[in-house]
C-alpha positions in Angstrom: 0.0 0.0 0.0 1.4 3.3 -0.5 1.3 6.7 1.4 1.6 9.8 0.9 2.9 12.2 3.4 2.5 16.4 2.2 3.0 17.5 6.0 6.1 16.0 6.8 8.6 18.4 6.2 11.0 17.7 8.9 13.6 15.4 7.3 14.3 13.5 10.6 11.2 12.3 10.3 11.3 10.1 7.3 8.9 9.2 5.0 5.5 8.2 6.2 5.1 4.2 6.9 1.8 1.9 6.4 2.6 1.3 10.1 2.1 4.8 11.6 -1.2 5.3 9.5 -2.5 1.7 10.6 -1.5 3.0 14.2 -3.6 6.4 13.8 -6.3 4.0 12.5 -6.3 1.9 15.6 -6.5 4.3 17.9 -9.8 6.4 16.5 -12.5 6.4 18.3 -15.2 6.6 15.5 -13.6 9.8 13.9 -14.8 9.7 10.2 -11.9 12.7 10.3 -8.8 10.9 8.0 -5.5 11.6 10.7 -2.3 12.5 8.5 0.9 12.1 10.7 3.1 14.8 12.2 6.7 15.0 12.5 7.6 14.7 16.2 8.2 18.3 16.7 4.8 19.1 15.6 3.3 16.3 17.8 5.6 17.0 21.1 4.0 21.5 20.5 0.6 19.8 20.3 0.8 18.0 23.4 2.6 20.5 25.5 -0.3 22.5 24.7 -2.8 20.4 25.2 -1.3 20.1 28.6 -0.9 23.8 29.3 -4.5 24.4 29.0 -7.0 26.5 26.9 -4.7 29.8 27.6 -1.4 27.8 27.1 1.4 28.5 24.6 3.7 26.4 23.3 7.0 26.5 24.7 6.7 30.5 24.5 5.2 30.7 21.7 1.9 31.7 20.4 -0.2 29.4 18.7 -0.2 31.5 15.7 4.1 31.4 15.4 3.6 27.8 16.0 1.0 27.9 12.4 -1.8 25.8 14.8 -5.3 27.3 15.4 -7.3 24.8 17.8 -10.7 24.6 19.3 -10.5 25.9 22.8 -13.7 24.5 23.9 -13.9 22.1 26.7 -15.4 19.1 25.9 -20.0 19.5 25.8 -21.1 17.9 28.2 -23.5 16.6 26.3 -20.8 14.7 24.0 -20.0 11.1 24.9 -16.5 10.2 26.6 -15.9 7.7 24.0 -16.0 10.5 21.1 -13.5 12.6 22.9 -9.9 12.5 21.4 -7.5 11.7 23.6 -4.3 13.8 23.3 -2.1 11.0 21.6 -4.7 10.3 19.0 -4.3 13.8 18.0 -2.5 13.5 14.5 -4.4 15.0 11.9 -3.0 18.2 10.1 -4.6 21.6 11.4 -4.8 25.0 9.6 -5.2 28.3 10.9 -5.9 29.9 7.4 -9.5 28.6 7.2 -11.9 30.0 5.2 -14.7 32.2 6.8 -18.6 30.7 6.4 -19.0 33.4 3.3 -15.5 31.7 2.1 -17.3 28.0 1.9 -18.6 26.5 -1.5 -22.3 27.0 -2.4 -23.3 24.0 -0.7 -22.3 24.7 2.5 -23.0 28.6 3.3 -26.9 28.1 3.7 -26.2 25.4 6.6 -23.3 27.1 8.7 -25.2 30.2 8.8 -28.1 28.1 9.8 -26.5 27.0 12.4 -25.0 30.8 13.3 -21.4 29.8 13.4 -19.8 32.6 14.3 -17.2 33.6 11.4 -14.4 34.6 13.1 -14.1 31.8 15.5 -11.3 29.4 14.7 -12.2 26.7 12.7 -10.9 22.9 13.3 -10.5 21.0 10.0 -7.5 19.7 8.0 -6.3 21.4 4.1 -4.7 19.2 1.5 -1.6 21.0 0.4 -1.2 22.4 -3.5 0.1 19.0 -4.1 -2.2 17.1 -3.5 -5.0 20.0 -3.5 -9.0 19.3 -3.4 -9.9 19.7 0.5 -11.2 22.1 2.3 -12.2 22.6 6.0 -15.6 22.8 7.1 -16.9 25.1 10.4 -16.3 23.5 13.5 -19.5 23.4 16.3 -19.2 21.8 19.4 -16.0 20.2 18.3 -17.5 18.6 15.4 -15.1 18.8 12.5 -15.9 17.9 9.0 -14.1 18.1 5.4 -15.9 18.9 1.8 -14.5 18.8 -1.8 -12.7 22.1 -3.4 -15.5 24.8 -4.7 -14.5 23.4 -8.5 -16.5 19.9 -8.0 -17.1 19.3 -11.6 -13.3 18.7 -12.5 -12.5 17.4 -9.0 -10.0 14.9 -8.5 -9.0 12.6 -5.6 -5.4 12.6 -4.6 -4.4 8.5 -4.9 -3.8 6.6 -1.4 -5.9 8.6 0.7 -8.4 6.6 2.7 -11.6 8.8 3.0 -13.4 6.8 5.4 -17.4 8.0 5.7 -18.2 8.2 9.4 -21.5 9.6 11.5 -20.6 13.5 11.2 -19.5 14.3 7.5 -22.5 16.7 6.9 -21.7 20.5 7.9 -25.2 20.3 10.5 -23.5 17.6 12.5 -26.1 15.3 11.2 -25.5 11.8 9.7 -24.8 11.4 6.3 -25.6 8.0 4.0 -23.2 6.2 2.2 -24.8 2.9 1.3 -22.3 0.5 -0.1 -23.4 -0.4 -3.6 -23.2 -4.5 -4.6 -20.1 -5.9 -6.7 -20.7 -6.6 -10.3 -19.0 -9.5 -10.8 -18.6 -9.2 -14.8 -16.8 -6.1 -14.6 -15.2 -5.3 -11.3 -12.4 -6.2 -10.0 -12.3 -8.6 -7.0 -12.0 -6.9 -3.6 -13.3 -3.5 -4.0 -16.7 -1.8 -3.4 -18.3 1.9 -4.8 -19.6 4.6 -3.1 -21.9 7.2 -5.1 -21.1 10.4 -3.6 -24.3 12.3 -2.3 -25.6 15.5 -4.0 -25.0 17.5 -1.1 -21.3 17.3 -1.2 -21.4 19.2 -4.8 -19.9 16.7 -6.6 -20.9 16.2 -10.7 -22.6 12.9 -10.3 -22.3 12.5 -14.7 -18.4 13.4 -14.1 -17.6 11.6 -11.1 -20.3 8.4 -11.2 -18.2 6.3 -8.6 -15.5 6.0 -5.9 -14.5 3.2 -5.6 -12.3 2.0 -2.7 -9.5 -1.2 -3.1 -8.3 -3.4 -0.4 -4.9 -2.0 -1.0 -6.4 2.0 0.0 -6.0 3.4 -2.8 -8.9 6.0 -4.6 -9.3 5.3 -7.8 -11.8 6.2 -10.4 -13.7 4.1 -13.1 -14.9 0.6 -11.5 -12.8 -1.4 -14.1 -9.4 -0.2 -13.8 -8.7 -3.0 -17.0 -11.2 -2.3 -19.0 -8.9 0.1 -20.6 -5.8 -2.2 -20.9 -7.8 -5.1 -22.4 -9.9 -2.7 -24.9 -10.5 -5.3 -28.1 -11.6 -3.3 -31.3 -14.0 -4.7 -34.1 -12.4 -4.7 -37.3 -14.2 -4.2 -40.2 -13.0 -6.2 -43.4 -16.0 -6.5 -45.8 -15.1 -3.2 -47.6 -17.8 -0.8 -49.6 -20.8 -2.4 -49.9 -22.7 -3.3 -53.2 -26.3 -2.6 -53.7 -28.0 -5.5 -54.7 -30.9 -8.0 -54.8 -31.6 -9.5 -51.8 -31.1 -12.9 -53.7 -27.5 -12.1 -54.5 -26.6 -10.5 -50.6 -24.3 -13.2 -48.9 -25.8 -14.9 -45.6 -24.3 -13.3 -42.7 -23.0 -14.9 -39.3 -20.6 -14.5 -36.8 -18.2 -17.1 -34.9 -16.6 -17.1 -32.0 -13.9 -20.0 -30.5 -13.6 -19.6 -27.3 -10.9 -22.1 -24.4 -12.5 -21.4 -21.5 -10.2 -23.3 -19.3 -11.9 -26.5 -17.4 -12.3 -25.5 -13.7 -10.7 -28.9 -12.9 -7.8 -28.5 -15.2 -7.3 -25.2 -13.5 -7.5 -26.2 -10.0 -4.9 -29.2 -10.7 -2.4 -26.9 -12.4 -3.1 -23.9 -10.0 0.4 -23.1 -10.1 0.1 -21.5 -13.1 -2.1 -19.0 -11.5 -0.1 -18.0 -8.6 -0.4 -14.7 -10.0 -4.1 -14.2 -10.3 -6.4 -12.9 -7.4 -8.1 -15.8 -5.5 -11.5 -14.7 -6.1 -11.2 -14.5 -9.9 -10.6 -17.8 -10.2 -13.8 -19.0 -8.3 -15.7 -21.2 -11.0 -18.9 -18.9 -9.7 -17.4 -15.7 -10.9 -16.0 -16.8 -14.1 -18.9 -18.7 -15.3 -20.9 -15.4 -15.0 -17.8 -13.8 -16.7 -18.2 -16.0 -19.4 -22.0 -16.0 -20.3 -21.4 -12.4 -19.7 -18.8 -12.2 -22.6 -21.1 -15.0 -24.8 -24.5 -12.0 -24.2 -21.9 -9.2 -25.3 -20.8 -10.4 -28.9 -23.9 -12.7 -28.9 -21.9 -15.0 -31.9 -24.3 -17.1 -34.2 -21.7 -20.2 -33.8 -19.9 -21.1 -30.8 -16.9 -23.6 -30.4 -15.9 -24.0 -26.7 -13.2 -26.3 -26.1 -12.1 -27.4 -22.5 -15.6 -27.6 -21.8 -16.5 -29.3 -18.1 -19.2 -32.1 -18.7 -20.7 -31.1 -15.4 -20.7 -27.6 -16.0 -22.3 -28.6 -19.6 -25.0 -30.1 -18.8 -26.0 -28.3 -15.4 -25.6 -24.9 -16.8 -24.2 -23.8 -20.0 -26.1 -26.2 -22.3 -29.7 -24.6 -19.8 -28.1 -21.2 -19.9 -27.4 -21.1 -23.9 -30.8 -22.8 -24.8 -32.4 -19.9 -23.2 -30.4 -17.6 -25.1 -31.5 -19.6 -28.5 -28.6 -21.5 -29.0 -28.8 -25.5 -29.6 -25.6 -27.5 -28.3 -23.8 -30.7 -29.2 -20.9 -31.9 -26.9 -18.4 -34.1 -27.2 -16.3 -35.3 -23.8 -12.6 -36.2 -23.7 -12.2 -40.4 -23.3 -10.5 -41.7 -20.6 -10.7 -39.6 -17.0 -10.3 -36.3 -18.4 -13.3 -34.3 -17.8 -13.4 -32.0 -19.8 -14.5 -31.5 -23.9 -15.6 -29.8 -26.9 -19.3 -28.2 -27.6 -20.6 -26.6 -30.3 -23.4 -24.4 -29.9 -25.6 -22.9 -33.1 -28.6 -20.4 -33.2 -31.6 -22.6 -34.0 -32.8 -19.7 -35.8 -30.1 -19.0 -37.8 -29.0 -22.7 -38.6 -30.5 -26.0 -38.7 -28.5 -29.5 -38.3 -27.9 -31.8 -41.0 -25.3 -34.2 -39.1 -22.5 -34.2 -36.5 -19.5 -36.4 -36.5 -17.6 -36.4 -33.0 -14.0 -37.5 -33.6 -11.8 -39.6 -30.7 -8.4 -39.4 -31.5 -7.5 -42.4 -28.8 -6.5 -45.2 -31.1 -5.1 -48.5 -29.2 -3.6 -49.8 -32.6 -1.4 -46.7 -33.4 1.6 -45.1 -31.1 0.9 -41.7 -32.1 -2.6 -42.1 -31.2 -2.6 -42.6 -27.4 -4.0 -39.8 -26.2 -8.0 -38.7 -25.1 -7.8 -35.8 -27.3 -11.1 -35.5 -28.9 -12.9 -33.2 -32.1 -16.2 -32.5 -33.3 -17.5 -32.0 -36.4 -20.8 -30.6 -37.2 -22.5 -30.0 -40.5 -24.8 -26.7 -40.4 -27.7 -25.4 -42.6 -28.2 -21.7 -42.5 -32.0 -20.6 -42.5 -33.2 -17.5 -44.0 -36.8 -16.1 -44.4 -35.6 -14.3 -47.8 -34.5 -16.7 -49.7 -34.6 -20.8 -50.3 -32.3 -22.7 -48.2 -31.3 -24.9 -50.5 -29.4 -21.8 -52.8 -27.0 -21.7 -49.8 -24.4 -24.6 -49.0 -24.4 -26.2 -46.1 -21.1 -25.3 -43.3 -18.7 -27.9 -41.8 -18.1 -26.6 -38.7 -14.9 -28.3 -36.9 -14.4 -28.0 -33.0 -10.9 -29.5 -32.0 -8.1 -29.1 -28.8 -5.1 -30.5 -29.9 -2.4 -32.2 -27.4 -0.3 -29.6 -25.6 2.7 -31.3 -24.9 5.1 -29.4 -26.7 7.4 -32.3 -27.3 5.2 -34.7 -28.9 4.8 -33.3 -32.4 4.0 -36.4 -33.9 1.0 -36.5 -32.1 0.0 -33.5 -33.0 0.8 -34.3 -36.5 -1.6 -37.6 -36.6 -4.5 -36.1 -34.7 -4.4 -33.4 -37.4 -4.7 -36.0 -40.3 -7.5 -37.8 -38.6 -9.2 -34.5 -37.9 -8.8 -33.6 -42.0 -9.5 -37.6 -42.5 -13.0 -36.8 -40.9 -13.5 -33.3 -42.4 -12.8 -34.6 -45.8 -15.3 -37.1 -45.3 -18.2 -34.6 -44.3 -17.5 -32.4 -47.0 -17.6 -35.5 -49.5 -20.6 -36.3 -48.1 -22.4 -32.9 -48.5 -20.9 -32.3 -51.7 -23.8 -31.5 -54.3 -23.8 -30.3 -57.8 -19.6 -31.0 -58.0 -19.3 -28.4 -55.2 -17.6 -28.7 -51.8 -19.5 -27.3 -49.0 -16.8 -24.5 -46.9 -15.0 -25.8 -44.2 -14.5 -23.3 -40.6 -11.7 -24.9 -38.8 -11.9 -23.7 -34.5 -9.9 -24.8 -31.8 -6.8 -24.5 -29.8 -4.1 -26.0 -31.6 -1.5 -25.4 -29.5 1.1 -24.4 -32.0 2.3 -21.0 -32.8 2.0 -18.9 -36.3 4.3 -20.1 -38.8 5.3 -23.0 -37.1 5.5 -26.3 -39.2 2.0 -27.6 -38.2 1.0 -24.3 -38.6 2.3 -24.0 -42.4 1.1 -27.7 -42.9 -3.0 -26.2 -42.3 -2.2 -22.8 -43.9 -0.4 -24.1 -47.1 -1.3 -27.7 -47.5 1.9 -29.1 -47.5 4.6 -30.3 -44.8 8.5 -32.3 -45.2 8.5 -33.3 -41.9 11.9 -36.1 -42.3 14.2 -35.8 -39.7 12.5 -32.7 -37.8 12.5 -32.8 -34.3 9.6 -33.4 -32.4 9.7 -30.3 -30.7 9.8 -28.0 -33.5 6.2 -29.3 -35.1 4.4 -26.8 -32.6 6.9 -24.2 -31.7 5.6 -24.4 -28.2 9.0 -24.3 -26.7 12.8 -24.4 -27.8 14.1 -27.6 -26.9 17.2 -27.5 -28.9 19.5 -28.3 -25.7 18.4 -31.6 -25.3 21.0 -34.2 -26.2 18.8 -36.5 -28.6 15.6 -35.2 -29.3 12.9 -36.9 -30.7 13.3 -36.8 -34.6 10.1 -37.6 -37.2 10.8 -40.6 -39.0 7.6 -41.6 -41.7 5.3 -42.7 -42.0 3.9 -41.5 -39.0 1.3 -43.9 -38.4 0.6 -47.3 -39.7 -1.4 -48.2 -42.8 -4.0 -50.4 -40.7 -5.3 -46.8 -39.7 -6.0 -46.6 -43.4 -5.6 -43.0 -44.0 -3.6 -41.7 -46.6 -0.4 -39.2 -46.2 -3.0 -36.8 -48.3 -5.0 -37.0 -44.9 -7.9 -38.6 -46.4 -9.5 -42.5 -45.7 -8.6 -44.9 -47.9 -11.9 -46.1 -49.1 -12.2 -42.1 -50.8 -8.7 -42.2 -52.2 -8.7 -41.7 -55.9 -6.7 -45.3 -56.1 -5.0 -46.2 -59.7 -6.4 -49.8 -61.0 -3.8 -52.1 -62.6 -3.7 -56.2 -63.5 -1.7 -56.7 -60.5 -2.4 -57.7 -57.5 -1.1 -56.2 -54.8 -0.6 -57.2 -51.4 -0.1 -55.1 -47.9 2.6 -56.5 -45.0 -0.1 -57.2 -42.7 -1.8 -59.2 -45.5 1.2 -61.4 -46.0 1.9 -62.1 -42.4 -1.2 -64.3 -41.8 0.1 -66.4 -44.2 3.0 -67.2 -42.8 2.4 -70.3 -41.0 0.4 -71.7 -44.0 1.5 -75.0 -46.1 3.2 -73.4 -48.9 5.0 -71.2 -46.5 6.1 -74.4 -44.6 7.4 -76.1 -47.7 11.1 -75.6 -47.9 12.0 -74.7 -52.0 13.7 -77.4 -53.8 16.8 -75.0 -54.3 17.3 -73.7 -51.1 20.7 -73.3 -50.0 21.5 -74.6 -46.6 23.0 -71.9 -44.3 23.3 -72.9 -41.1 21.3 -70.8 -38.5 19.2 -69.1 -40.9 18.2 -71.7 -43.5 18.5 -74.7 -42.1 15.2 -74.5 -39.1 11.8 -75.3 -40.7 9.3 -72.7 -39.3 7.0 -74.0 -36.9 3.3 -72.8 -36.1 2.3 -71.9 -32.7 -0.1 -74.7 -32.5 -3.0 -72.1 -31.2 -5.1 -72.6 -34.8 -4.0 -69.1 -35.7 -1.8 -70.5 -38.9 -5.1 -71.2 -40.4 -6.6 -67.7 -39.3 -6.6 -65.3 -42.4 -8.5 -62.1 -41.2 -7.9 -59.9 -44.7 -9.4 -62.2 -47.1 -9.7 -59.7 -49.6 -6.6 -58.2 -51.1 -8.3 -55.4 -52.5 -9.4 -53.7 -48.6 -5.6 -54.0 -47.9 -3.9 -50.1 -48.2 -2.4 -49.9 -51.7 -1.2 -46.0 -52.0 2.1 -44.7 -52.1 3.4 -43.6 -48.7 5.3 -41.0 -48.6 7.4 -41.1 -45.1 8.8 -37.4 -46.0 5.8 -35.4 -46.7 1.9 -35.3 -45.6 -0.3 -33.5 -47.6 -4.1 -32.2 -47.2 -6.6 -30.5 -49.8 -9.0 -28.7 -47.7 -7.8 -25.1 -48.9 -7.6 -23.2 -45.3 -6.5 -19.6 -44.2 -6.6 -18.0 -41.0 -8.6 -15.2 -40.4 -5.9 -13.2 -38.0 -2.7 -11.5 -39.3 -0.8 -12.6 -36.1 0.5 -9.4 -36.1 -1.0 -5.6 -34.5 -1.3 -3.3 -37.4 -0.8 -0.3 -35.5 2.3 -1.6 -32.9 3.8 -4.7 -34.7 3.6 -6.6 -32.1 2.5 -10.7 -31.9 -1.2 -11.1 -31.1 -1.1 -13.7 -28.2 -4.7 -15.9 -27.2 -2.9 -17.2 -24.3 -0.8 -15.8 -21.1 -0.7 -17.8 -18.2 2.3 -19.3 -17.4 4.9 -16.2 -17.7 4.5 -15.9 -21.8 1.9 -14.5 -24.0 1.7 -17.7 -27.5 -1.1 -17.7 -29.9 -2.3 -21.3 -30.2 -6.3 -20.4 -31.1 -7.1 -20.0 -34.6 -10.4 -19.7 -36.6 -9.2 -21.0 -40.0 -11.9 -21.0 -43.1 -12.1 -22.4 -46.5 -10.5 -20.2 -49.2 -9.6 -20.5 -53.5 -5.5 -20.6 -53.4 -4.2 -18.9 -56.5 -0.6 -18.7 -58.4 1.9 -17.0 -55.4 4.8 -16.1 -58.2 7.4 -14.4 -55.2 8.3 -18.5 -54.7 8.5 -18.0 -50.8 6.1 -21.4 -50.9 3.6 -19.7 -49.8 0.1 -20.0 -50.6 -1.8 -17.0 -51.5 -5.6 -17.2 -50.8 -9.0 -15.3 -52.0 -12.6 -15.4 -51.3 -14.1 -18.5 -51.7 -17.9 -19.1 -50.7 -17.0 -17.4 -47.4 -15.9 -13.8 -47.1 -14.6 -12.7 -44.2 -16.4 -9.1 -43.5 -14.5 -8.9 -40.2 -13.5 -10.0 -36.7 -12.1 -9.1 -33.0 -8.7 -7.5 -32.4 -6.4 -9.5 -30.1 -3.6 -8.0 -28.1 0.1 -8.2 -27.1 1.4 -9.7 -24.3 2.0 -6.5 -23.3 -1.0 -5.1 -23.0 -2.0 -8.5 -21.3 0.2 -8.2 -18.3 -0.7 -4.7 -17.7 -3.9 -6.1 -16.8 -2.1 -9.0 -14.5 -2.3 -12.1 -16.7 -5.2 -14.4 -17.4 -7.2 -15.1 -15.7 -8.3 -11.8 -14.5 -11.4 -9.4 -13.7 -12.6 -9.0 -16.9 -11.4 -12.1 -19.1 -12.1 -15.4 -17.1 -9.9 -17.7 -19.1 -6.4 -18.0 -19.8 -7.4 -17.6 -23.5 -8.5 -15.1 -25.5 -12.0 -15.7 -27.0 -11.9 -15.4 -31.2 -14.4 -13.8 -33.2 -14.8 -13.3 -37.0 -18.1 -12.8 -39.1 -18.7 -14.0 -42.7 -20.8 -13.8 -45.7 -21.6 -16.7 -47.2 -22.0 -16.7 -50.7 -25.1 -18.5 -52.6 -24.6 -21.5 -55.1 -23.8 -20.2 -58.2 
């Protein structure tokens, strides 16, 4: 907490401590009157006077060479001990050079001379100095003494780290004034603080000054979201001049958002990562509100939530969301995780044709042995204007990619089941030769321009010999001694997806006369009679030709589970390259126009990344600078425009995420789109 001290000019007396204003605090009696320590000279003259009497001087001098003007009253008799100061409470600054009751603002004259205060009497009060100027003293009666703002109200402000505490005699008639605490507002105020409206009789512009607000740490501040300002997010507009047209020929507007929430149980088992966030904003009570909060201000048309709670799901967003309009499909993490996906739609805006959920836990592939889980849904928009069936229908895909940083190959295979899946959808949908658009949500946890990254954007990704580490960018690991290296192909052909990223049964495969045969195929047969038969000319090498093979004896020599050839896998494998046709862009820049700074979704654990992206589908065209690449245009979606992000900058101003305002240690992501009709 910090202090400030105007009246302490005696340099022996140091700077003022929280200790001695905790001290003056402790010892008030019920004083509303804020004390402001003296040096010790000034507190030794005011005691020797006290103790001289009403007719005393200090040490010789006069009470006006000593700059102190007292009340000289005995204590009313009428006045309760307990209300009395005692002389070592007495710390507050006095002034002598008090304004007269003709001197006072406007609001005060009509009740001192109400009251017939005589003018000339002294008047007990304390005076902010130029420095931290704005107080004035009010007239004393019966040793009631009081403070009001300067006569200038409307541009009045409050010196920080003054505690003005409101007490039972703040009004100039000695009467009680209100100051009913108002009730937190959880979605924008930060934890720990209350307001105070200041009352009309005190002069102050209620449209200039709406609220005080008073912080644990003592500080006055003004404005009830003191990072509202830091984490200001701008919409940008990107749909250019418009066009003037038939409604027939107007695209079908929505808006998007993708939003990581952050799983309450995730949270509270990494809570580490939070050290640095207030207690109460991580409370699963606030932040939900928080949340739905955020969802009610951009009101999206599609939401994809990932690190969705299945409790929290079902028992209130999936309630809270339907009453807003929205229809929801979920999809939970396998295994013990908790946590999943959800998609939620307008029903009035879209309709559902299908939705695919996607488990990337695969028992028969190492790369697939995580619960990391997708969903896919396929959306029909609805529009009063026009026939449904001129617009295509949307593939919408919700996915939350494996974070650990060192386990690209992962990352890599859950991607190509993911576009496996998408492909499939869109094949399905696909109607007069013409693909249906593809939105692509999630947190990928991999930076911009990172290899998985470039493998999305451009379609295309040599992956032999890179290290593990490098396929998200998460982290440098570059000082580990043998890292991980990608060795193809990444997963076996039994998963039967191609290194285009697409099932085998949709592959475009080349017929031939010959027949050809996968390894898993051919080792069924190994334990068959012509296998067993040793070949006339057969030279006999001891130790490798000279044992005759012999079956298990379990009945599995006879077992031939491919019967057909033709299901067997028969594409080229690449084990350099993986390959996808899906056509995607990202609708960020990754980059602040104004500053040049990174846009960062993420900041929790002492660095600002971006791993959220909202790519869509796009027509590539000819890039002739041969940087490799690929240059995008508009496609049947146009992106008209979408949320800023910020730096990690501007993020830590506002202490991390979570925080007051954003609930999440993500950023939420929102874009809008016109979707063009068929044909």
């Amino acid at each position: 907490m910090t202090s400030l001290c105007p009246y302490i000019e005696d340099d022996s007396a140091g700077e003022c401590s929280t200790t001695s204003l905790l001290e003056s605090d402790g010892t008030s009696d019920g004083d509303s009157t804020p004390r402001l320590p003296l040096s010790k000279d000034q507190t030794a003259l005011l005691q020797d006077w006290l103790r001289g009497g009403a007719g005393g001087t200090l040490r010789g001098e006069s009470a006006e060479e000593n700059g102190v003007s007292v009340d000289t009253e005995d204590r009313p008799p009428h006045q309760p001990p307990e209300s009395w100061e005692e002389p070592t409470t007495m710390a507050w600054q006095q002034t002598r050079n008090a304004p007269t009751a003709s001197q006072l603002p406007g609001p005060w004259q009509g009740a001192v001379a109400a009251q017939g205060v005589d003018q000339d009497q002294s008047i007990v009060g304390w005076q902010l100095t130029s420095a931290v100027a704005g107080w004035q003293p009010l007239p004393t009666q019966e040793g009631i003494a009081g403070c009001a703002p300067a006569q200038d109200a409307s541009g009045f402000e409050p010196p920080m780290g003054w505690h003005f505490q409101p007490g039972q005699r703040d009004c100039p008639d000695g009467s009680i004034m209100e100051w009913p605490p108002l009730p937190m507002r959880c979605a924008s105020e930060p934890v720990g603080s209350a307001e105070w409206p200041f009352p009309t009789a005190m002069g102050v512009n209620e449209a200039a000054n709406a609220l005080w607000q008073f912080q644990n740490e003592g500080d006055l501040v003004m404005d009830t979201d003191p990072y509202q300002g830091l984490l200001a997010r701008v919409w940008e507009d990107l749909s250019g001049p418009q066009v003037d047209g038939a409604d027939d020929h107007r695209p079908f507007e929505f808006t998007i958002m993708s939003y990581n929430i952050l799983s309450q149980d995730l949270l509270e088992t990494n809570n580490d990562l939070y050290a640095h966030c207030q207690p109460e904003c991580l409370k699963w009570e606030f932040r939900f509100q928080n949340i739905l909060q955020e969802f009610e201000t951009w009101d999206p048309d599609i939401l994809c939530l990932q690190e969705v709670q299945e409790n929290h799901y079902h028992q209130q967003f999936q309630p809270a969301l339907q009453l807003q309009g929205y229809e929801c499909v979920y999809k939970r993490r396998t295994g013990i995780k908790t946590d999943g996906c959800a998609v939620c739609y307008k029903r009035e805006r879209f309709s559902l044709v299908s939705e695919h959920p996607v488990e990337y836990f695969r028992p028969i592939v190492e790369t697939l042995n995580r619960d990391n889980v997708g969903l896919l849904v396929l959306l029909r928009p609805l529009t009063p204007a026009r026939d449904s069936s001129e617009l295509p229908d949307i593939c919408v895909a919700n996915t939350h990619l494996i974070f650990n940083p060192r386990r690209g190959d992962i990352k890599l295979t859950q991607l190509a089941v993911l576009f496996a899946e998408i492909e499939q959808v869109v094949q399905a949908a696909r109607t007069d030769g013409t693909r249906c658009p593809v939105i692509l949500c999630g947190d990928l946890n991999a930076v911009p321009e990172s290899p998985l990254y470039k493998l999305i954007r451009n379609g295309e990704l040599y992956y032999y010999g890179m290290p593990t580490w490098k396929v998200s960018s998460q982290e440098d690991c570059s000082h580990q001694m043998c890292p991980r290296k990608l060795y193809g192909p990444l997963w076996p052909s039994r998963l039967r997806i191609t290194d285009s990223c697409q099932y085998v049964d949709m592959y475009d495969k080349k017929k031939t006369e010959k027949l050809r045969y996968g390894r898993e195929f051919l080792l069924q047969l190994r334990y068959s009679a012509p296998a067993l038969e040793r070949p006339e000319n057969l030279v006999i090498i001891e130790g490798v030709t000279d044992a005759k093979p012999e079956p298990p004896g379990d009945g599995s020599e006879g077992y031939v589970s491919v019967s057909e050839p033709e299901d067997e896998l028969f594409c080229n494998r690449s084990p350099t390259t993986l390959r996808h046709n899906l056509n995607l862009t990202s609708v960020y820049s990754h980059y602040l126009p104004e500053s040049g700074r990174p846009e960062v979704t993420t900041c929790s654990s002492g660095f600002g990344l971006t791993v959220d992206y909202i790519f869509y589908s796009a027509q590539p065209f000819t890039d002739k600078s041969g940087k490799g690449r690929r240059r995008y245009k508009d496609g049947a979606l146009k992106l008209l425009g979408r949320l800023s992000l910020l730096s990690e900058h501007d993020i830590w101003l506002a202490n991390g995420l979570p925080n007051g305002i954003c609930s999440s240690d993500h950023l939420s992501l929102l874009a809008k789109f016109g979707l063009k009709p068929r044909g």
